[in-house]
C-alpha positions in Angstrom: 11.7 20.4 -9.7 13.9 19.6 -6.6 13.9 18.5 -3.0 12.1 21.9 -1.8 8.9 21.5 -3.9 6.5 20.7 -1.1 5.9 17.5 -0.3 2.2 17.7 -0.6 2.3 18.2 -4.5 2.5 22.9 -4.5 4.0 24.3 -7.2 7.3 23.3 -8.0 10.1 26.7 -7.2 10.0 27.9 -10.8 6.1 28.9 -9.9 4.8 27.2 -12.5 1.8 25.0 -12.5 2.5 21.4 -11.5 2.0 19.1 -14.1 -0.3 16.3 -14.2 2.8 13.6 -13.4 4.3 16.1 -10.9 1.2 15.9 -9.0 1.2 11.7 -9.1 5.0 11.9 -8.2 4.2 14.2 -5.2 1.5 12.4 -4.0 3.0 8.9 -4.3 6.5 10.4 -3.0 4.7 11.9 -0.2 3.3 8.3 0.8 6.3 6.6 0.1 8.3 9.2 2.3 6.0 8.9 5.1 6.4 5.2 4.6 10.1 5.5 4.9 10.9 4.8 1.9 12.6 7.6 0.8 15.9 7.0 -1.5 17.8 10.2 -0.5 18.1 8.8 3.0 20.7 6.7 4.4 18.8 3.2 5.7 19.7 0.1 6.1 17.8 -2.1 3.7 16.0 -3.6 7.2 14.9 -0.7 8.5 12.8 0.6 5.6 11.2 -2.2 5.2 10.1 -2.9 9.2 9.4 1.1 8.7 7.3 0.8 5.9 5.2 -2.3 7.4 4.5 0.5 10.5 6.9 -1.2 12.8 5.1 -3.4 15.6 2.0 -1.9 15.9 1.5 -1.7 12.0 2.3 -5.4 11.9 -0.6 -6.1 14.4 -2.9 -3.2 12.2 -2.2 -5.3 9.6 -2.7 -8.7 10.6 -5.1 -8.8 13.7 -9.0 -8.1 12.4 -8.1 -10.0 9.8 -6.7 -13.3 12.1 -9.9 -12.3 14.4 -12.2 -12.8 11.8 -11.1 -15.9 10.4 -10.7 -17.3 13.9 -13.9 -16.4 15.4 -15.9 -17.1 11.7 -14.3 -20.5 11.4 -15.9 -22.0 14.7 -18.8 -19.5 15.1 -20.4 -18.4 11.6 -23.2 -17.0 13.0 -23.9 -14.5 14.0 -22.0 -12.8 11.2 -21.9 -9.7 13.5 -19.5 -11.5 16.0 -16.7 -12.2 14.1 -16.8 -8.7 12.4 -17.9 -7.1 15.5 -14.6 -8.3 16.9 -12.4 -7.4 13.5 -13.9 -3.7 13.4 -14.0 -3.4 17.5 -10.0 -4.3 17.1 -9.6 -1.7 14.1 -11.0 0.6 16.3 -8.8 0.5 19.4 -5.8 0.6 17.3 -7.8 4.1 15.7 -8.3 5.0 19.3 -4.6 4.7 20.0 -3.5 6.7 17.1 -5.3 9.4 17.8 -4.8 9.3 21.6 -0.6 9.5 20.2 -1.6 12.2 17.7 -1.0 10.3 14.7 -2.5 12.0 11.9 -6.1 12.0 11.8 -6.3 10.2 7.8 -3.7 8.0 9.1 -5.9 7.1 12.3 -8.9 6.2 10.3 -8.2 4.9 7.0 -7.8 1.2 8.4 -11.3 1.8 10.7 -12.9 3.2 7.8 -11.8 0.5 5.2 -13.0 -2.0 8.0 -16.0 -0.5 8.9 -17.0 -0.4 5.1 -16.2 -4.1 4.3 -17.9 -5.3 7.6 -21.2 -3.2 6.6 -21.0 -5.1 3.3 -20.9 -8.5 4.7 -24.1 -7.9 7.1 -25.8 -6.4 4.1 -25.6 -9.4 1.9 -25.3 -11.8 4.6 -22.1 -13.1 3.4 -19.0 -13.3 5.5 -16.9 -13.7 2.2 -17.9 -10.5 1.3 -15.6 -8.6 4.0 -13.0 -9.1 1.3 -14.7 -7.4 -1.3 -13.2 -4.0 -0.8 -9.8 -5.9 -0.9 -10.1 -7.5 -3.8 -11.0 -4.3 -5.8 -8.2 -2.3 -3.9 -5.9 -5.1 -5.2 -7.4 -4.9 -9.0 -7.2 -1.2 -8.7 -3.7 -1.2 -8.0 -2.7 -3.7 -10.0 -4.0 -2.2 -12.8 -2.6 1.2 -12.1 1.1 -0.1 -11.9 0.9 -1.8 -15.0 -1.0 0.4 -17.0 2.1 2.9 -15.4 5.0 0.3 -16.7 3.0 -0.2 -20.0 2.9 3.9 -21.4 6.0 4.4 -20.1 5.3 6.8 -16.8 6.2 3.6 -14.0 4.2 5.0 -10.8 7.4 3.9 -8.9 9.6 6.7 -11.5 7.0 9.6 -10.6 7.6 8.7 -6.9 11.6 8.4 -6.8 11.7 11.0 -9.4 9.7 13.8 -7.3 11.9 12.1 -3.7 15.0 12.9 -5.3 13.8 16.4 -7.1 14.7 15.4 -10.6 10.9 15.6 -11.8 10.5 13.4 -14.6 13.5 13.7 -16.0 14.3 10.5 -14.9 12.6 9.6 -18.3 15.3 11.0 -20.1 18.1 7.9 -19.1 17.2 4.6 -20.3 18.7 2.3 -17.1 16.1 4.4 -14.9 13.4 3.8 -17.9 14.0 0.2 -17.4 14.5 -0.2 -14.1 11.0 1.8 -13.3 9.2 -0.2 -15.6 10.1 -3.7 -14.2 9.6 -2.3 -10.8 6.1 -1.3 -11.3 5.3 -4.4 -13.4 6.9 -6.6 -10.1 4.3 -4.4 -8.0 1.1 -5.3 -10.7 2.3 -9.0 -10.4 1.9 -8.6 -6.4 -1.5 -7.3 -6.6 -2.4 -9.8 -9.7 -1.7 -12.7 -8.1 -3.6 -12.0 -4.9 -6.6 -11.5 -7.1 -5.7 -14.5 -8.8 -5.6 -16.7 -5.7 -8.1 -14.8 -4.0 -10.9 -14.4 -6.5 -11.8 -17.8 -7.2 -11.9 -18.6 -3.3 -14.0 -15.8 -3.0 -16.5 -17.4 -6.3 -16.5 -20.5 -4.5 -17.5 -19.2 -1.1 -14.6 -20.3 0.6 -13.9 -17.9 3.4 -11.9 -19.2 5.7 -9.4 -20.0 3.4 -9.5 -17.2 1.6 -9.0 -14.7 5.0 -5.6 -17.1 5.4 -4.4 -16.5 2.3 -5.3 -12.7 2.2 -3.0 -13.2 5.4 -0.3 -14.7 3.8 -0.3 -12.8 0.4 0.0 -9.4 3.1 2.8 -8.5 4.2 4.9 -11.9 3.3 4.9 -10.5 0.1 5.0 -6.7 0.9 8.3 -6.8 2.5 10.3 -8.1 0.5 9.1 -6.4 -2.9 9.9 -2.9 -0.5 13.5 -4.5 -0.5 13.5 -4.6 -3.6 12.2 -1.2 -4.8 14.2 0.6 -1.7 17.8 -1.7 -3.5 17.1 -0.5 -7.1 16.0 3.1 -6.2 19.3 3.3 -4.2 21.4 1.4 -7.0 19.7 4.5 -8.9 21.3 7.2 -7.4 24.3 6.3 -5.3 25.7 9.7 -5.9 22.5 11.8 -4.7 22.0 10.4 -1.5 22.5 13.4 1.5 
């Protein structure tokens, strides 16, 4: 496979079928490319990060219905539909923008939809805990993936670097990359572990307002500098391949 199979998972150039792992590596390449973090390009260790936290206004997509929430639900509980009329209603003129900019249209909506979804679940039960449901399954979900990914031997984070820098899977072939892959995606499983870990019990115990803070500052604290580190390993991979 190289650098000119598409970057939406096609057939590799040889016209064959993909495989199953080429079509994981495309598709986790492709987000990691769009992302910008892309080992075949010359960055600064800085910018990929800030790029792959959206810059300033994927800081405040990040952060801001979440801080609303916690804010407004802290002092006025009820009606559960303020505070998560306020979180969506932010979600949504951030959608609003993106799509004004022509941003893609999955792009534009993901955070609304994810929003929308965990605000209809709170007002269903009643619960304003239960706005962080859908998070804590994303982060089980992912957490499990990367380490079931370290565990057989096919690290999520090899697939992606492996289809970036159009060497497939034979990255499985050297025994540094092997190792290096495997401890990466075991470092990402730890990340979305322990925010289960911290978050779950908060969530048993029906403590909301501390668990919104903490989602906050398990985010994108912890993101960045686990991006460094990927981005610094991937790079330390292949120091002569970079164009």
């Amino acid at each position: 496979m190289t650098r000119q199979q598409d970057a939406d998972g096609g057939r590799p150039d040889d016209g064959r079928e993909p495989s199953a792992s080429e079509l994981v590596g495309a598709a986790i390449g492709g987000v990691a490319r769009r992302a910008g973090i892309d080992p075949a390009e010359e960055a600064t260790t800085g910018d990929v990060v800030w790029k792959a936290m959206g810059g300033v206004r994927g800081v405040l997509e990040s952060i801001l219905p979440s801080l609303v929430f916690v804010i407004v639900y802290t002092f006025w509980p009820r009606p559960l539909i303020l505070s998560l009329g306020l979180s969506v209603g932010i979600a949504a003129v951030f959608t609003l923008v993106r799509l004004v900019q022509k941003s893609p249209p999955a792009a534009a909506m993901g955070g609304l939809l994810a929003a929308a979804a965990a605000a209809a679940l709170a007002l269903f039960s009643g619960q304003g805990r239960d706005n962080f449901v859908i998070g804590l399954v994303t982060n089980a979900v992912y957490g499990t993936a990367f380490l079931v990914s370290a565990v057989i031997g096919w690290s999520l984070i090899g697939l992606a670097a492996g289809f970036l820098m159009g060497e497939g899977t034979t990255w499985r072939q050297d025994r540094r990359k092997r190792r290096v892959f495997r401890w990466l995606a075991l470092a990402w499983a730890a990340l979305f572990f322990a925010r289960l870990a911290v978050q779950l019990p908060l969530y048993l115990a029906n403590e909301t307002t501390l668990l919104g803070t903490l989602k906050l500052v398990m985010g994108l604290p912890l993101f960045a500098p686990l991006v460094a580190v990927t981005w610094l390993a991937a790079r330390a991979l292949y120091p002569a391949r970079r164009v």
